[in-house]
C-alpha positions as CSV (number, residue, x, y, z in Angstrom):
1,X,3.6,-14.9,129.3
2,X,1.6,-16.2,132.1
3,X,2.8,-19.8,133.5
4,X,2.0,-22.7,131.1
5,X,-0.9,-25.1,132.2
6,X,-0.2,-28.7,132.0
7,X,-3.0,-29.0,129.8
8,X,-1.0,-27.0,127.3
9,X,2.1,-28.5,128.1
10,X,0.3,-31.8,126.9
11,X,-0.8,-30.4,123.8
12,X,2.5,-28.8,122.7
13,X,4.3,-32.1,123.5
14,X,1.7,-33.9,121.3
15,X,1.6,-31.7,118.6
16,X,6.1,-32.3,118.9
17,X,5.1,-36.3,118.7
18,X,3.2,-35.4,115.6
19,X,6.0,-33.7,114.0
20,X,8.5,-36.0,114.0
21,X,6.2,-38.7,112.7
22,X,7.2,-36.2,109.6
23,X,10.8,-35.1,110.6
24,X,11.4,-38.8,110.6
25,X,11.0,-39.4,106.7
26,X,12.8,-35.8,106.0
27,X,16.4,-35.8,104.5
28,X,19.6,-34.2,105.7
29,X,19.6,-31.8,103.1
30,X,15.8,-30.3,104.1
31,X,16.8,-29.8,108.0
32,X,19.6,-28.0,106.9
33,X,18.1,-25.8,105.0
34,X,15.1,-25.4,108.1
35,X,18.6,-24.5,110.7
36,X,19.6,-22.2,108.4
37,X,16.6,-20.1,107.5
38,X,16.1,-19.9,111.4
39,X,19.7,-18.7,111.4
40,X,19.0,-16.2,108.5
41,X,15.8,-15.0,110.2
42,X,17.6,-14.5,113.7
43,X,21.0,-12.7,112.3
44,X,17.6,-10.5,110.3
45,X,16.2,-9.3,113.3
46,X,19.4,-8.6,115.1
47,X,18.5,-5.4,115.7
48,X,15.2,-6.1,117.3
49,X,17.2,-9.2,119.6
50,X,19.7,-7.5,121.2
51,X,18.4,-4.7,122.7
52,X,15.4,-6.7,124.3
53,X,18.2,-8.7,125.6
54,X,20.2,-6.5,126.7
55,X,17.2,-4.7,128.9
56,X,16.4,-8.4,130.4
57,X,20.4,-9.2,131.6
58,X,22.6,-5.9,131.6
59,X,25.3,-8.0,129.9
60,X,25.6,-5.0,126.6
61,X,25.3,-5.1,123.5
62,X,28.7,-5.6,122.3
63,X,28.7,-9.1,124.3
64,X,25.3,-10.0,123.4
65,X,26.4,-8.7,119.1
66,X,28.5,-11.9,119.6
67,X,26.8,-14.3,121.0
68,X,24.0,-13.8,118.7
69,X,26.4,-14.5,115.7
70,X,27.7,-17.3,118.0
71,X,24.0,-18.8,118.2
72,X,23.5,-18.5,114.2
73,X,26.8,-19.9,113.7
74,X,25.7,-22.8,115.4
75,X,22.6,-23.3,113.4
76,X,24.5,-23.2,110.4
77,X,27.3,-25.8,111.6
78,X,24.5,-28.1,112.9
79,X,23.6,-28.0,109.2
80,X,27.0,-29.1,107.9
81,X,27.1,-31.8,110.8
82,X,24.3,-33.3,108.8
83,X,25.0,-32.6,105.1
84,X,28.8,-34.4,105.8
85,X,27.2,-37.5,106.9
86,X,29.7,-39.1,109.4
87,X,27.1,-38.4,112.2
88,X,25.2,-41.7,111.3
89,X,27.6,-44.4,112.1
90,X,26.9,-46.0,109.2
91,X,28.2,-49.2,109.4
92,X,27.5,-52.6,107.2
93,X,28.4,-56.2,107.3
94,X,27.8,-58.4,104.2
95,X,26.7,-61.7,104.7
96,X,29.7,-64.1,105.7
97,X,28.2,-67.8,106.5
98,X,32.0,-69.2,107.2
99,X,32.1,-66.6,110.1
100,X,31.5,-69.0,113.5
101,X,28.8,-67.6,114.6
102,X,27.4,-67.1,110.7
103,X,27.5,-63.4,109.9
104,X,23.9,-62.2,108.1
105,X,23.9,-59.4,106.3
106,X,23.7,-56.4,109.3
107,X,23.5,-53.0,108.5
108,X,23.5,-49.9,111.3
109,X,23.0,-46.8,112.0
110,X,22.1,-43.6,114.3
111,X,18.3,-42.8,114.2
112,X,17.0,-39.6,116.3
113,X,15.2,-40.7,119.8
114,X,11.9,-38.6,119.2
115,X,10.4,-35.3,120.9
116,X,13.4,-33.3,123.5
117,X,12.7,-31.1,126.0
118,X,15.1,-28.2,126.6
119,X,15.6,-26.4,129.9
120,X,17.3,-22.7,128.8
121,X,20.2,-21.2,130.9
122,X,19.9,-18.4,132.3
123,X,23.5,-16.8,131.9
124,X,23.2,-17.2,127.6
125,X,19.9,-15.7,126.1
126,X,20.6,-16.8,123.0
127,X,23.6,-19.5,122.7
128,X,21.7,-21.5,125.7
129,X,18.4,-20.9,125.1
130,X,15.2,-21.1,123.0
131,X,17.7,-21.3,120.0
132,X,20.8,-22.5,121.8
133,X,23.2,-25.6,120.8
134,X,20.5,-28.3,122.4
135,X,17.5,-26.8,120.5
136,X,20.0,-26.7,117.4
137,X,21.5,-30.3,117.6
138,X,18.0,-32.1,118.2
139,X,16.6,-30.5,115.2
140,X,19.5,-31.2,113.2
141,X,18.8,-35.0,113.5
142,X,14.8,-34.3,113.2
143,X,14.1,-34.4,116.5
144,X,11.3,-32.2,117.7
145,X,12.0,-29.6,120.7
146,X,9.2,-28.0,123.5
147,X,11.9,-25.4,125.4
148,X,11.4,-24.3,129.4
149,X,12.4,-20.6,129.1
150,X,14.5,-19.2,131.7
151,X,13.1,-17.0,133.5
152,X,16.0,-14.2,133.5
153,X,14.6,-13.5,130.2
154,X,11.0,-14.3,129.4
155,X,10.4,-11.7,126.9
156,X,13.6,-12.6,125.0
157,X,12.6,-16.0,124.6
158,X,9.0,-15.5,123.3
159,X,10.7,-13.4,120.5
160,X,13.4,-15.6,119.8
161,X,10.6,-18.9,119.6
162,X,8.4,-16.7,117.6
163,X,10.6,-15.3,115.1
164,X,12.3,-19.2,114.9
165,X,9.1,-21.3,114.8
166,X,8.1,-18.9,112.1
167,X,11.1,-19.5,109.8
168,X,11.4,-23.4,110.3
169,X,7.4,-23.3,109.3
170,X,8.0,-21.1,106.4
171,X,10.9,-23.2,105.5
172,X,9.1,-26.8,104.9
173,X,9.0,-27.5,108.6
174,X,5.8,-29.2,110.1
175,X,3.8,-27.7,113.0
176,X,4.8,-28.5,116.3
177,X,8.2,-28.5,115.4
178,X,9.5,-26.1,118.0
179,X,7.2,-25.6,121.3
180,X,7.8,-23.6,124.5
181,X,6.8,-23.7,127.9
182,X,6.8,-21.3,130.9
183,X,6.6,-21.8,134.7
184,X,7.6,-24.4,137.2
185,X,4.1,-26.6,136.8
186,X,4.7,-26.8,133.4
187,X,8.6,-27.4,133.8
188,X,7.6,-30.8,135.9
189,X,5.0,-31.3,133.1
190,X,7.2,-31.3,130.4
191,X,10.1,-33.4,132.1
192,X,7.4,-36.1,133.2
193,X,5.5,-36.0,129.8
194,X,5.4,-39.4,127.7
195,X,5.9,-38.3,124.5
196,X,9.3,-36.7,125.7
197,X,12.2,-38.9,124.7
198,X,15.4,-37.0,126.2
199,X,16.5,-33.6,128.3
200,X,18.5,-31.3,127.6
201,X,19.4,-28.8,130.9
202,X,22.1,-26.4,131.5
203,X,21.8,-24.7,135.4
204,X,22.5,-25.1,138.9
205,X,23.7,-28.7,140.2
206,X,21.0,-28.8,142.7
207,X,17.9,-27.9,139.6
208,X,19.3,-30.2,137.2
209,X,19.5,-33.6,140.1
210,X,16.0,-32.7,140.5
211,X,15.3,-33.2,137.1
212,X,17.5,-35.9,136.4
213,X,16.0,-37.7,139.4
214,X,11.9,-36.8,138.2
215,X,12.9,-38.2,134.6
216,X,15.0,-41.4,135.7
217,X,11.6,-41.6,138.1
218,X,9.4,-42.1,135.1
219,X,7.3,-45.4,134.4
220,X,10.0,-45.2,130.9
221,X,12.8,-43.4,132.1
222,X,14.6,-41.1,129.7
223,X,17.6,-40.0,129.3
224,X,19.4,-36.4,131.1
225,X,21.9,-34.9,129.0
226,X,22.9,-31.8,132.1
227,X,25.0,-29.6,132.3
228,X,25.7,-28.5,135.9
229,X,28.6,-26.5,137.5
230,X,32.6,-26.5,137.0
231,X,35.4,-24.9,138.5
232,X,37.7,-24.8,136.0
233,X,40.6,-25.1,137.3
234,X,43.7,-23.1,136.3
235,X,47.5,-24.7,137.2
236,X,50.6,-22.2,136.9
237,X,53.7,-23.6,137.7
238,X,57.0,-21.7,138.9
239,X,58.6,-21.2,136.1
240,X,55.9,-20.0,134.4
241,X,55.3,-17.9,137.3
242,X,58.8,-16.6,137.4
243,X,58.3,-15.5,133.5
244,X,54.6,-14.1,133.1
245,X,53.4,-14.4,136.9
246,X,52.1,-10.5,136.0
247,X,50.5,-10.9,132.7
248,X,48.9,-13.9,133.8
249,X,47.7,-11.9,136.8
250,X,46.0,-9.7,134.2
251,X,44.3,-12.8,131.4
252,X,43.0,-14.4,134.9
253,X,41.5,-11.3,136.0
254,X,40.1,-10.4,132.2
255,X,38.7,-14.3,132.3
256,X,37.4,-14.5,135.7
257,X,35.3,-11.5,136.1
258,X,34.1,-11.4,131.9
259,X,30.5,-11.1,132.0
260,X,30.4,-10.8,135.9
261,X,31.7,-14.3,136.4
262,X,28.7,-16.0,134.8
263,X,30.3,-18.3,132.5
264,X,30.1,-21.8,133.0
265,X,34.0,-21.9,131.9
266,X,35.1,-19.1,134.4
267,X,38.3,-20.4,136.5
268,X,37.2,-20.8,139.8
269,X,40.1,-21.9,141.5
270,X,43.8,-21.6,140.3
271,X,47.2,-23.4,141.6
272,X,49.9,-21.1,142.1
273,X,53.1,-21.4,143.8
274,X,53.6,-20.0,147.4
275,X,54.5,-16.3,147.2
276,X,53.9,-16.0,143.3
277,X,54.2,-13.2,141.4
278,X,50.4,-13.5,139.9
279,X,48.8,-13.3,143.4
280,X,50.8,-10.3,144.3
281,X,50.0,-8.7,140.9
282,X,46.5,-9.8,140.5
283,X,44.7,-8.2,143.0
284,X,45.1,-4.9,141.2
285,X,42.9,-5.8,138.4
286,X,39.4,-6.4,140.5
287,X,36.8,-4.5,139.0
288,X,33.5,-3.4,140.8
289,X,31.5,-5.8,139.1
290,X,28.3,-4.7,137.1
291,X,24.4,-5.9,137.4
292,X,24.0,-9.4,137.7
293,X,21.5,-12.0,135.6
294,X,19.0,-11.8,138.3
295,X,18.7,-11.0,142.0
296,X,19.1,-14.9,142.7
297,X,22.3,-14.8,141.1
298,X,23.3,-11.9,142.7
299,X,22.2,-13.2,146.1
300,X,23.8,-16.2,145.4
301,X,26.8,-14.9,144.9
302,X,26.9,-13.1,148.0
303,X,26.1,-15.9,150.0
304,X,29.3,-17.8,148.8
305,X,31.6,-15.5,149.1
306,X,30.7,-14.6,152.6
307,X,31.2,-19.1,152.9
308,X,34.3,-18.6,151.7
309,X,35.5,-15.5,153.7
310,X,34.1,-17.2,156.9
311,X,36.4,-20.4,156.1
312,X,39.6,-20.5,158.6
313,X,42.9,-19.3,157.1
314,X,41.2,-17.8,153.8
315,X,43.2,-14.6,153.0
316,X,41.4,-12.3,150.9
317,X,43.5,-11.0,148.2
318,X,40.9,-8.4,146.9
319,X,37.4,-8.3,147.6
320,X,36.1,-5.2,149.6
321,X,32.7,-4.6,147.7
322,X,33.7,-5.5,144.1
323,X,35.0,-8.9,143.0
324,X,36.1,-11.8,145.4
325,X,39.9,-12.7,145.6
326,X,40.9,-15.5,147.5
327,X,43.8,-17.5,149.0
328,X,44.5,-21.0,150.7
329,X,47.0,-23.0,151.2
330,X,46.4,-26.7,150.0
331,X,45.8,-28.0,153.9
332,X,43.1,-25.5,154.3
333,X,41.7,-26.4,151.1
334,X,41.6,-30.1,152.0
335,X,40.1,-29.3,155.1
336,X,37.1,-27.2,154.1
337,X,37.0,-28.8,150.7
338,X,33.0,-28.5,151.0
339,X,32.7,-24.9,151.2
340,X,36.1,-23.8,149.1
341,X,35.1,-26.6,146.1
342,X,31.6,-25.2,146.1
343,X,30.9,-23.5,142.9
344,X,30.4,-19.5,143.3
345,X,28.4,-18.3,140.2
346,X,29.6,-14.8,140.1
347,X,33.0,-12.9,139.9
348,X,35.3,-15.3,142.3
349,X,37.9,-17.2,142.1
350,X,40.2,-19.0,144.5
351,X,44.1,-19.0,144.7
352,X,45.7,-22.0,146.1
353,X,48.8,-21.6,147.7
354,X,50.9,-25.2,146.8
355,X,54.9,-25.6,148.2
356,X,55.8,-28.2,145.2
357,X,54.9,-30.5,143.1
358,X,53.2,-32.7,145.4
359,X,50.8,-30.4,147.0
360,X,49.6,-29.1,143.6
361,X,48.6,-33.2,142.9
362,X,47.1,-33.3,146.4
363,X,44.8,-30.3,146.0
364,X,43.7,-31.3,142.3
365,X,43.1,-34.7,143.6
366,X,40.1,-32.7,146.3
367,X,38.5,-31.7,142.8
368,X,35.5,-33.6,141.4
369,X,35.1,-33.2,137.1
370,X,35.4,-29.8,135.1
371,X,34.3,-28.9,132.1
372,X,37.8,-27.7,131.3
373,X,41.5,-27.5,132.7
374,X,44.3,-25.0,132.3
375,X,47.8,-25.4,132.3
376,X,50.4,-22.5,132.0
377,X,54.0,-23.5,132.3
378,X,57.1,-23.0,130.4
379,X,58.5,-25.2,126.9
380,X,61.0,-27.4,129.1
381,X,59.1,-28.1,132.0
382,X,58.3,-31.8,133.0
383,X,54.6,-31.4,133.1
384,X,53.6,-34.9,132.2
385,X,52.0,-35.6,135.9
386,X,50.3,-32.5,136.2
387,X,48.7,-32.9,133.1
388,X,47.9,-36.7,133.7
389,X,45.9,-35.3,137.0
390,X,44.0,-32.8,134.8
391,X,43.1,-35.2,131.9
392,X,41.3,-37.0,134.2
393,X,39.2,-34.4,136.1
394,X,38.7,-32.2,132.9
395,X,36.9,-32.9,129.2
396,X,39.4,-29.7,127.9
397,X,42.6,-29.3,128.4
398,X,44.0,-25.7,128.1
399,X,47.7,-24.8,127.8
400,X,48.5,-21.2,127.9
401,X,45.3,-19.6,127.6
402,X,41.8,-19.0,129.5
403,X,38.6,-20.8,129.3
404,X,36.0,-18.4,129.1
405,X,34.8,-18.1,125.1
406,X,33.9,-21.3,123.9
407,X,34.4,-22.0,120.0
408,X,31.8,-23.4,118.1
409,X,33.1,-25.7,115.6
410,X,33.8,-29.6,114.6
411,X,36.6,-30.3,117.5
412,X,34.9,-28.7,120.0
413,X,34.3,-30.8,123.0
414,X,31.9,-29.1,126.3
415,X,32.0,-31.7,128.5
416,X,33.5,-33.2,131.8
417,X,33.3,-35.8,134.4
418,X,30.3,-34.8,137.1
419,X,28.8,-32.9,138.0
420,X,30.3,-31.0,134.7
421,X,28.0,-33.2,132.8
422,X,25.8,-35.7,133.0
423,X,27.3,-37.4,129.9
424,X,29.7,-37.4,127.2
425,X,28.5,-34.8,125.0
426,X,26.7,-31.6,125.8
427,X,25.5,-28.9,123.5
428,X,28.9,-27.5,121.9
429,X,30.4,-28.7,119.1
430,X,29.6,-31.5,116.2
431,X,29.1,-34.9,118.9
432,X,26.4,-33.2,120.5
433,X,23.8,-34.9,117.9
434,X,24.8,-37.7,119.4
435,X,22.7,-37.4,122.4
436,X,19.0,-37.4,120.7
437,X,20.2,-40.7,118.9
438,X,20.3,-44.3,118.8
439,X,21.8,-47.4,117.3
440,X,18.9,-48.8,115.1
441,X,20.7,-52.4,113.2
442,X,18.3,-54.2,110.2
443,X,19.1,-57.9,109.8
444,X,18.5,-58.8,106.2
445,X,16.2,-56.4,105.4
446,X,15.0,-55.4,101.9
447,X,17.3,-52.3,100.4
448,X,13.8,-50.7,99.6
449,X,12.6,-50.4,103.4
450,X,16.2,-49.6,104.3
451,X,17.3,-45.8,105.6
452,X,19.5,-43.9,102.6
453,X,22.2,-44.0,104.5
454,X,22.2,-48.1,104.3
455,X,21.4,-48.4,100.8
456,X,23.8,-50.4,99.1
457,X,25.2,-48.1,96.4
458,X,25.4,-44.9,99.0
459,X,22.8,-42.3,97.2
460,X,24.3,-40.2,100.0
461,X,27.5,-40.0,99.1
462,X,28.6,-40.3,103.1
463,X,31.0,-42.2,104.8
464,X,30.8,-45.4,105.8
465,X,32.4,-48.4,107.5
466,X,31.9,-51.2,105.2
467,X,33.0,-55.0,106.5
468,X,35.2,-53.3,109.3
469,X,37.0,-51.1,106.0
470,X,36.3,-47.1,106.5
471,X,34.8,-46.2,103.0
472,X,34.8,-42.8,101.7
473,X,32.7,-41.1,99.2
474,X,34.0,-39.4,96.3
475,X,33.6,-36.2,95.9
């Protein structure tokens, strides 16, 4: 696919504007029913998807089996997200003239922003790309999406759009409903393009400030929903140490080199006691690691791990020509917090060396936000600061477990103070609707020209806060 002209890029964002002049007036129950023929289609040609993906990233087919089923899965929540209802906000207030101010009769609810652009990831072919969670969520609500591809895996993405686009159309969706664009001078197009009403992005910190900073640039500036690096950082205190310090040698090892080290949950740096048992255990698990995403990956990580050997005081625990083990003690780490706290994309982590309580809470105090935070400690421990220091760096909190492998489902929060995220919500789990959407509140309008959702007698059968009272349907 030769780079996209911005020409083209106009057209497929217009044709997206024309779309949801008709994904506007659909109902929950026909989006669903487009999100999971796409899913249907997509699980169908299975056979076809994972092989060409498998030839564009090395990361084999029993990985890429699951995240396929991962990326359907989503399609198919995305579509319950919609049919429950709670999504909407809908919220009413009847008239009450002895209120001070008078209360009028004020009814509210989400409506979708309008035409999204999506920037693909480059370390998910499916679950973060052309069909990923932000493609997913926007159509959900009836937004529109025109996807960058990545390009780790160009031909991937054409396949996936084609065999996609094909089923929404088939399925009662309009044309234009699902665009995609290719190259850097149609990247800049699409983020700068008027019809575009939000971005979603999931990459490098330094790709998605540029883009944040080109759409917040706009004569209308939009908003950036971004997801852009995380540490992840792991805390394992004595005791727990003292009891598992060698299995959990082993789960960090499994967790921090899966895939390579391209997840955007890998634990990147991990508090351990001085002269713990996982550090002495640990380096015996490094693997040689495999074929990375791209050469700029792999280059990339090469780069930062010869930062971080070049650092004064780093030990390196394990490291010669497979996976990078490292080791600092918490005044080191506070002293070369720039290079050590710098995210390295690839099979690394970092062990820091803390003497008590105190110096673990110094060195998470260096760390900016996370996506997630792990804590592994033992039933009676006093934990209560520790976890205090990671609730506020972290949007997950972990106990006794490892990040990598995400769950798709209702709960499910993928999210973090920066640069994590840019926002609350990103593409994981039911909230991330919530981006493509805004309040929308009709004063005394006539129940014909109101949305269903605001009807009086609730032909939707959703919840609904009615004069401050949650109101549930029956069912």
């Amino acid at each position: 696919m030769t780079a996209t002209a911005p020409a083209d890029v106009d057209a497929l964002c217009r044709a997206a504007a024309d779309a949801f002049t008709t994904t506007l007036r659909t109902t929950d129950a026909e989006r669903a029913a487009w999100l999971r023929a796409g899913a249907d289609a997509l699980d169908s040609a299975a056979a076809e998807l994972i092989p060409l993906a498998d030839a564009e990233t090395s990361l084999g087919s029993p990985r890429l089996t699951g995240e396929l089923a991962r990326t359907t899965s989503q399609l198919r929540l995305f579509a319950d997200v919609i049919l429950e209802g709670s999504y909407l906000e809908a919220t009413i207030d009847h008239p009450n003239p002895t209120a001070t101010p008078p209360i009028p009769d004020l009814r509210r609810a989400l409506r979708p922003l309008g035409p999204v652009a999506v920037f693909a990831a480059s370390n998910f072919p499916f679950a973060f790309s052309v069909a990923g969670g932000d493609t997913a969520s926007a159509l959900a609500i009836g937004c529109p999406v025109v996807v960058k591809l990545h390009s780790g895996h160009p031909r991937l993405s054409r396949r996936v759009h084609e065999i996609l686009e094909s089923a929404l159309r088939d399925a009662g969706a309009p044309e234009g409903i699902l665009g995609l664009v290719d190259g850097r001078e149609g990247a800049l197009a699409l983020a700068d393009h008027p019809a575009i009403t939000a971005v979603g992005f999931t990459g490098s910190i330094p790709g998605g400030r540029a883009i944040h900073d080109r759409v917040s640039a706009r004569p209308a500036p939009i908003p950036f929903f971004g997801e852009l690096g995380s540490l992840n950082p792991v805390v394992v205190t004595p005791a727990a140490d003292v009891a598992r310090g060698s299995a959990l040698a082993e789960g960090l090892a499994g967790s921090f080199q899966l895939g390579v080290g391209q997840f955007c949950t890998k634990p990147g740096v991990v508090f351990v006691p001085a002269d713990s048992a996982l550090e002495a255990a640990v380096g015996a698990h490094a693997t040689t690691p495999g074929r990375m995403l791209t050469e700029r990956i792999a280059q990339g990580f090469a780069d930062g791990a010869a930062r971080v050997r070049d650092v004064p005081g780093v030990t390196a625990v394990a490291g010669d020509g497979g996976s990078l083990i490292a080791a600092v003690d918490v005044d080191t780490l506070a002293a070369h917090a720039d290079v050590l706290l710098e995210e390295v994309f690839g099979p690394f982590t970092l062990l820091v060396r803390c003497a008590d309580e105190q110096d673990l809470l110094r060195g998470l105090d260096l760390l900016e936000g996370n996506l997630t935070a792990t804590l592994h400690s033992e039933p009676d421990e006093d934990v209560d600061a520790v976890l205090s220091a990671l609730e506020r760096i972290a949007g997950r909190v972990l106990f006794s477990g490892w990040p990598t492998g995400v769950a798709v489902s209702w709960a499910q929060h993928h999210g973090g103070p920066w640069p994590a995220t840019t926002s609350q919500h990103t593409s994981v789990g039911a909230t991330a609707v919530r981006r493509f959407q805004r309040p929308i509140a009709y004063q005394d309008a006539p129940e014909r020209v109101l949305p269903a959702a605001l009807q009086e007698a609730n032909p939707l059968a959703i919840p609904r806060r009615v004069d401050g009272e949650l109101v549930l349907p029956r069912r």
